[in-house]
Every structure is written in structure tokens, then in C-alpha cells.
C-alpha positions in Angstrom: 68.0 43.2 108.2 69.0 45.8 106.0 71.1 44.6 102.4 74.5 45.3 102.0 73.9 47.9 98.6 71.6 50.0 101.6 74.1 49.9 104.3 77.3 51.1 101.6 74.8 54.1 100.3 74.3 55.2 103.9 77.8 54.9 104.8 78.5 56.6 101.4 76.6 60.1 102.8 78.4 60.8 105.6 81.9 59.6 103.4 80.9 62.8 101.2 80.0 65.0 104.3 83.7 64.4 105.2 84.9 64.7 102.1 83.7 68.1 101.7 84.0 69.5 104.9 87.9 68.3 104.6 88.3 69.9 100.9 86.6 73.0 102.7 89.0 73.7 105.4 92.1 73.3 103.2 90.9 75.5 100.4 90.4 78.1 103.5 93.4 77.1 104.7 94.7 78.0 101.7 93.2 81.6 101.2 94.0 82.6 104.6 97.6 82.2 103.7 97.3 83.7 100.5 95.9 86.6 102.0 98.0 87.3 105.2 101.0 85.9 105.5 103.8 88.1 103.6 105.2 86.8 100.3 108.4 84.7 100.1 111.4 86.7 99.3 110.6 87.7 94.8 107.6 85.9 95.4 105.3 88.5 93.9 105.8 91.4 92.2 109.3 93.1 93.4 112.2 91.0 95.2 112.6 91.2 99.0 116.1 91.6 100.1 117.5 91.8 103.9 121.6 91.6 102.5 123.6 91.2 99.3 125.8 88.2 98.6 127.7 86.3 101.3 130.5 85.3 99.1 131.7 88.9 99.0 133.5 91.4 101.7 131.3 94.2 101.1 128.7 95.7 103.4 126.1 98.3 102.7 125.4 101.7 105.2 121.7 102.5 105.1 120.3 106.2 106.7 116.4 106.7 107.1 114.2 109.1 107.5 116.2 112.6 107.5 114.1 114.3 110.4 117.3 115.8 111.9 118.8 117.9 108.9 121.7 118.9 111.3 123.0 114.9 112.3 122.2 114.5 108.8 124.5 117.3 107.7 126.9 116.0 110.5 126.7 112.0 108.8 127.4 113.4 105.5 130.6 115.2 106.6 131.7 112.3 108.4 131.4 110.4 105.5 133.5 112.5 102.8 136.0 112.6 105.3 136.5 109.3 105.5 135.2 108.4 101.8 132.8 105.9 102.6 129.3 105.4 100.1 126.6 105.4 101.7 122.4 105.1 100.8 119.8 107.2 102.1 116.5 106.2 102.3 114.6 110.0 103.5 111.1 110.5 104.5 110.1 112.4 101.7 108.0 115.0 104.0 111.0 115.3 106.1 113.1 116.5 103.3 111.6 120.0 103.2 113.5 120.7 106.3 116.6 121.2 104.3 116.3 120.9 100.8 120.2 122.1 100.5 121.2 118.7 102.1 119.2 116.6 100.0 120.8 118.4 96.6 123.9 118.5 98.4 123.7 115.1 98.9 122.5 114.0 95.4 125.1 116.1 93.9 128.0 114.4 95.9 126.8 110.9 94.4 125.0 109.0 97.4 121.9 107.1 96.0 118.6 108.1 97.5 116.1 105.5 97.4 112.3 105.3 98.6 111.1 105.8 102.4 107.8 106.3 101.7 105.7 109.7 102.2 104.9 110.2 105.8 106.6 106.9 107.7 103.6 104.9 108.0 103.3 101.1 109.0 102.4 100.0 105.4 100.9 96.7 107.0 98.0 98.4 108.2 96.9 99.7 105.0 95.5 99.2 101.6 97.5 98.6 98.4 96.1 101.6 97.5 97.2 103.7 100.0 100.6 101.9 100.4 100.7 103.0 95.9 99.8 106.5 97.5 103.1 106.7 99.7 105.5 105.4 97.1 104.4 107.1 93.7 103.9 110.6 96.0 107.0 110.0 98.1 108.8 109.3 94.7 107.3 112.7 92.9 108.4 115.1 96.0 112.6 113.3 95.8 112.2 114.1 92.2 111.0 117.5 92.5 113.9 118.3 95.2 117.0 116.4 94.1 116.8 116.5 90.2 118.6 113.5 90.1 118.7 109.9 89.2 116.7 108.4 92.1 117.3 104.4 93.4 114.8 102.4 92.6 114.6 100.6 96.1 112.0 101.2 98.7 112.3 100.2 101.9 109.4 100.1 104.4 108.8 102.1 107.1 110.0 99.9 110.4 110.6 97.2 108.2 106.9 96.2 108.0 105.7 94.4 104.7 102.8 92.1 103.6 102.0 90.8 99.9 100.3 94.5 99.3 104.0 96.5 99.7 105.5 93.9 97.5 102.8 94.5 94.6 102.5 98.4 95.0 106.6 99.0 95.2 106.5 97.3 91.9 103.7 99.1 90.2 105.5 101.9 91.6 108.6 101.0 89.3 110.4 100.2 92.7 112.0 95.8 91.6 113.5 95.4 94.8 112.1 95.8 98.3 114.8 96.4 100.8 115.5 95.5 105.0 117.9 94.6 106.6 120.2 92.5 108.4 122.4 94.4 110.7 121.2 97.7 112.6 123.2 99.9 115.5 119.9 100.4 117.3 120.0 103.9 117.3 116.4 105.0 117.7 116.8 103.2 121.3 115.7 105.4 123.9 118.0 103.3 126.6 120.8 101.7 124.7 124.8 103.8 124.9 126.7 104.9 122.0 128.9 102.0 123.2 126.0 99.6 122.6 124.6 100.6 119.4 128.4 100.3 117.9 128.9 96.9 119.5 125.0 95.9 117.8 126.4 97.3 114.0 129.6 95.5 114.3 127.8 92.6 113.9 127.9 93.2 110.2 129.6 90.2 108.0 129.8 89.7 104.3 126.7 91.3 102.2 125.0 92.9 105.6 122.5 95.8 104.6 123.2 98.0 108.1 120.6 99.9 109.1 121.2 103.6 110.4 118.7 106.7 111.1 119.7 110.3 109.6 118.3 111.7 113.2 119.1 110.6 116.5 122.1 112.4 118.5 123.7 109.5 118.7 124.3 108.4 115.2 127.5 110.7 114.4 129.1 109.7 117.7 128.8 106.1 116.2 129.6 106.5 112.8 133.3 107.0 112.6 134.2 104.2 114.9 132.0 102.1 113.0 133.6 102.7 109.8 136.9 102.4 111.0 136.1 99.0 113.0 134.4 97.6 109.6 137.3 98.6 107.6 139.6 96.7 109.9 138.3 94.0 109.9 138.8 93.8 105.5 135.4 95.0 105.0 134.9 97.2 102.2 131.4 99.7 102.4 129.9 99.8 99.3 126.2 101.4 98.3 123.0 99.6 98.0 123.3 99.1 93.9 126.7 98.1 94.3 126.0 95.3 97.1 122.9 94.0 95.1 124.4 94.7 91.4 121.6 96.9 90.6 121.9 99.4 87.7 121.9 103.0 88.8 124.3 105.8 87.8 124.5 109.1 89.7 124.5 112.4 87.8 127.5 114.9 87.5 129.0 114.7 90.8 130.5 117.3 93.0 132.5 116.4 96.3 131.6 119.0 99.2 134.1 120.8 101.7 133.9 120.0 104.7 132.9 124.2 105.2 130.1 123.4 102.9 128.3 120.5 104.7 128.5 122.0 108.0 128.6 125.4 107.6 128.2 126.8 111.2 127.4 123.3 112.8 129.3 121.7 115.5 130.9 118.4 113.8 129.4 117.0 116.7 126.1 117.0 118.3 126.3 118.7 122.0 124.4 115.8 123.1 125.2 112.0 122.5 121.9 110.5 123.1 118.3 111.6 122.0 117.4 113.7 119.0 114.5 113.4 116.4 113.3 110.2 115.9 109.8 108.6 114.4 107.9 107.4 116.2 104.7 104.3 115.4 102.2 107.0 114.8 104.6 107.7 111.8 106.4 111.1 110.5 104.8 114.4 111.1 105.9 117.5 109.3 106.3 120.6 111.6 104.0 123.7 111.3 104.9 125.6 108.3 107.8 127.6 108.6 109.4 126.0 111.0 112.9 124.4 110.8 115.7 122.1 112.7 118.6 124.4 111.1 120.5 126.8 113.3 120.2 129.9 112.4 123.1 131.4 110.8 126.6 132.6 112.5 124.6 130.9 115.9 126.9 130.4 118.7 127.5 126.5 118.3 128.3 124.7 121.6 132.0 124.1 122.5 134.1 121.1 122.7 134.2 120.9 126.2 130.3 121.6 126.7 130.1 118.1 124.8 129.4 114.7 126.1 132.1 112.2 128.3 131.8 109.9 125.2 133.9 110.4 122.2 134.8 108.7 119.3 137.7 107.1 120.4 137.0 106.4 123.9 134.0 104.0 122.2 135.1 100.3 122.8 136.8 98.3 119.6 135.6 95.5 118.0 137.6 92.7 120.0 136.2 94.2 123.2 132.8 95.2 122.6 129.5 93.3 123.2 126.2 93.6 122.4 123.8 93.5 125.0 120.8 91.2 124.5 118.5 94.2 124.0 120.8 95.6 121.5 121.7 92.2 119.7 121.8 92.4 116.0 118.4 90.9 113.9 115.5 91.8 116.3 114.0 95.0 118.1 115.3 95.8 121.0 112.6 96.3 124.1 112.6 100.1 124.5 112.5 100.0 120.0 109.1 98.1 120.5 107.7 100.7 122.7 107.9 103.0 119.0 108.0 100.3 116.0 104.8 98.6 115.4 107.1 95.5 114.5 109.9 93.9 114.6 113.1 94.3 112.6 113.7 91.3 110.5 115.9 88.6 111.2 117.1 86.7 108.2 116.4 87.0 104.5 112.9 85.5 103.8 111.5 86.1 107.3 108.1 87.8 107.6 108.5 90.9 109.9 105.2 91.9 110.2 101.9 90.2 112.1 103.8 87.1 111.4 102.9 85.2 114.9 99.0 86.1 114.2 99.2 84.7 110.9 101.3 81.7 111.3 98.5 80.8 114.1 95.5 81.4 112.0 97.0 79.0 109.5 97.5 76.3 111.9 94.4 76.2 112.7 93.0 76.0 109.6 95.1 72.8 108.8 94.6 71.1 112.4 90.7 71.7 111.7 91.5 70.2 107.9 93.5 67.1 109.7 90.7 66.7 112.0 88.1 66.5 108.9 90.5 63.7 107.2 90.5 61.8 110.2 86.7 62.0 110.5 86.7 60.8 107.3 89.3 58.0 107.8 87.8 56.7 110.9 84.5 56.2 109.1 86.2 54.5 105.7 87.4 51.8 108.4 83.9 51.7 110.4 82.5 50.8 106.5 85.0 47.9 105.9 84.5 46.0 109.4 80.4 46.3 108.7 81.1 44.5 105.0 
């Protein structure tokens, strides 16, 4: 028969085995989510923002990208006319295509923030190379606008981990910006009709998300502003919305003659255009540009599309079909975004699912080891 002092210390080897396996686990548990999953909103590093204050009646237009110079000319006349700010976000290859629209634009006071080099998903790669795309996206807006520049990046297709957060602000860039509210306008399905019904979602503090290329942009501008406006909205720009400090330099208002110059106020089209695509933003051969040429013959009004501005549906009667709804891509968006737009403010919007499951794993496996552990702590008091 063995002694009591025998039977503890064999109990007591196994009691340790568990011990460790279950400390183990939960410091892995622990890494894994200090590695993967995105940082909570000013977690690390620069603050995460998807809208401003809800407590206030102001929204926030966004543009991307700039890989239509012409719609983009188009937006900015649409703008002045109807004096709303506005905050570009450009791809800062794109921007060749027309540097007079990017001084224009920096010269009529519109902040211009950070959209990265190229357009890449910044999830799929280094803190290095995600530095790479700020600092040299950040040197070219310099070089071409010679003006104050907004010190707000935004990530390509609104992808992010704990490695964009760190490089934006080693790249001088505080506050990492998404979004709340989008028109959809890089669908390849959705209607004028639907992308308006998807922005006038916006409520107090929504950061709206619109693209400086697609055809359809323009057509869905005006009515947008107007619908906003009625409903006691008041568009602001990004540093106004978030109270960040930025000051434009001398400004100069544009005609009308000088943002368009021979362009149609109107694309001829209402759907397609440039857009970017997952592979990312690539510049054309050299040489080559999206501007007209010069004293071009410009499509007429009646060559134009069946939609117009005013036959778009108001607020009170438009809806927003599921694919379109306001917070999440819609299906034909995922067939060109790597991810999904964000939701709410603190959401993860990239590889979030993967990394959510790898972490509960980790912590069933770790529950599993304390169980092990408890079941043989009672299996050593019944043998006393």
C-alpha cells in the first residue's frame, strides 16, 4: 500500500503538467492576438476613426484615388458651385495624370490627405513596406501640390492591421481614417439611384466615402448634397469634423471655365469609368493621359444618359437595396476589394473572421487544459 506523502507527489506531477500546458496555451493565446487581430480604435500608435462626433449635424465628403482626372475635374466644379468642402484622399501615382487638378485643387482650399502610393491592400504586407507607401506617397503630394498637406491616411479598401496603425504614425500621419457611410460607387451593378439612396444613409458625424473616378460619381453628387442639406446637415471637411489642426495656404476660388475647361459638366456615360481594382493602382505607360485633348468635340446633352440629376429619387422615397446598404461591401464590390468596408467605429475590417477563429481556439484549447487540471485536483481530494 503505497503512503499518502507518495500518492500526493505523484498526483502533484501531472498537477504541474497541467499547470503548464494551461499557462502555455494562454500565453499563445495571447500572442496570437497580439499579432493578428487589428488594434482597438488609438490603441497603438495613430487613432482609428470611421466618423466624427455624433452630437453634431455635420458630415464629412471623402474622394479617393483620382484615376479619372476628368470626373475628378467634373466633382470639383460641382462642388464650387454649390460651395460644399470636401477631402480628397488621391493615389499619389494617380496624380501625375493631371497635376493642374491637384494644384487647382490645393489652391482652392480642399485638404488632401494620404491614399497611399500605388493602392495596395496594406494587410498583406510588412510595416516596412506599408512605411514605404506613406512616406513616398507623402513626398510625391508634396512635390505636386506645394501645399499644406492633411495629416490623415486612409487605407486602401479600408484594410488595416496593428502594422498600418504604427507606420501611419511613424509617418507623421495621428489619425487613421474609414468610414461610416459610402454611395457604393465602384459597384459594377448598383444604379445612380442606388448608390444615392446607400450615401443618404449619412447621420450626425458620418465620414462618407466617395471615389474621384467612376462615371457615376458626378451624376450622384449634386442630389446628394442637396438631400444632405435638407435634411439640416451641414458638410464640413475632415479636420473640421474630427477638430484636427490644419490650415490651407492662400486660397483661390476657380471659375467654373477653369475647372472644366472643354469638359462636358457631365460624363456621357452614367455608369463605369476608372476604378481600382484588388491588384491595386497601376500607372499608365508613360505619356499617356485620361484628359481630352484640347478644343475636342465633347458629347452633347442629348447623347447623355436617361438618368439626370433630378429625375434621381429623394430622400423620403429612396431605398437602399441590400447589396447597396450602408456599412458593408456590396457583392459585385467584393469581387474587386480584398475586404470589407467597415461597419462601426472600432470594428476590424480586415481578416477579422480568420483571426477571431484562431483566437478561439487558442482559449477553448486553454479551457480544455484548466479543466484537465481541475478534474485531476478533485481525483486528488477523493484519494485523501
Amino acid at each position: 500500500m503505497r503512503s499518502p506523502g507518495r500518492v500526493a507527489n505523484l498526483l502533484a506531477v501531472p498537477r504541474r503538467a497541467g499547470l503548464g500546458i494551461a499557462a502555455a496555451v494562454f500565453v499563445a493565446a495571447a500572442l496570437v492576438s497580439a499579432m493578428l487581430l487589428p488594434p482597438a480604435a488609438g490603441a497603438v500608435g495613430a487613432v482609428v476613426r470611421y466618423n466624427g462626433p455624433r452630437s453634431v449635424t455635420e458630415v464629412a465628403l471623402t474622394f479617393d484615388d483620382g484615376s479619372n482626372p476628368e470626373n475628378c475635374h467634373r466633382l470639383l466644379a460641382i462642388l464650387e458651385e454649390k460651395g460644399a468642402p470636401a477631402t480628397f484622399f488621391p493615389i499619389a501615382a494617380a496624380m501625375p495624370l493631371d497635376l493642374e487638378f491637384w494644384r487647382l485643387l490645393a489652391d482652392a482650399g480642399f485638404p488632401i490627405g494620404n491614399h497611399t502610393m500605388t493602392h495596395p491592400n496594406m494587410a498583406t504586407l510588412s510595416e516596412a513596406e506599408q512605411l514605404k507607401q506613406i512616406e513616398s506617397a507623402k513626398v510625391e503630394e508634396e512635390r505636386i501640390t506645394g501645399a499644406p498637406l492633411l495629416q490623415v491616411f486612409r487605407p486602401p479598401y479600408g484594410s488595416w492591421n496593428h502594422a498600418t496603425v504604427a507606420a501611419a504614425a511613424t509617418a507623421g500621419y495621428p489619425v487613421v481614417l474609414l468610414w461610416d457611410t459610402s454611395d457604393r460607387d465602384t459597384s459594377l451593378r448598383g444604379t445612380p439611384a442606388q448608390m444615392l439612396a446607400a450615401a443618404e444613409a449619412a447621420r450626425n458625424g458620418s465620414v462618407i466615402l466617395m471615389h474621384c473616378g467612376p462615371n457615376a460619381t458626378p451624376w450622384v453628387l449634386g442630389p446628394l448634397i442637396d438631400s444632405l442639406r435638407a435634411r439640416g446637415l451641414t458638410l464640413v471637411t475632415v479636420p473640421k469634423l474630427l477638430g484636427l489642426a490644419w490650415q490651407p495656404g492662400p486660397v483661390t476660388v476657380p471659375t467654373t471655365a477653369q475647372i472644366l475647361g472643354s469638359l462636358s459638366p457631365m460624363p456621357e456615360a452614367s455608369m463605369g469609368g476608372v476604378i481600382v481594382g484588388a491588384a491595386g493602382y497601376t500607372p499608365p505607360s508613360p505619356g499617356a493621359s485620361l484628359r481630352p485633348t484640347p478644343g475636342a468635340p465633347q458629347p452633347s446633352p442629348s447623347s447623355g444618359p436617361s438618368v439626370t440629376p433630378s429625375s434621381l429619387p429623394s430622400l423620403a422615397s429612396s431605398t437602399a437595396p441590400a447589396s447597396a446598404s450602408p456599412g458593408g461591401a456590396s457583392a459585385d464590390i467584393a469581387s474587386t476589394a480584398p475586404t470589407a468596408s467597415p461597419t462601426s467605429a472600432g470594428r476590424p475590417s480586415t481578416g477579422s473572421m480568420t483571426d477571431v477563429i484562431v483566437l478561439v481556439v487558442m482559449v477553448m484549447l486553454g479551457a480544455l487544459a484548466l479543466a484537465a487540471l481541475a478534474a485531476m485536483t478533485r481525483r486528488r481530494r477523493r484519494s485523501r
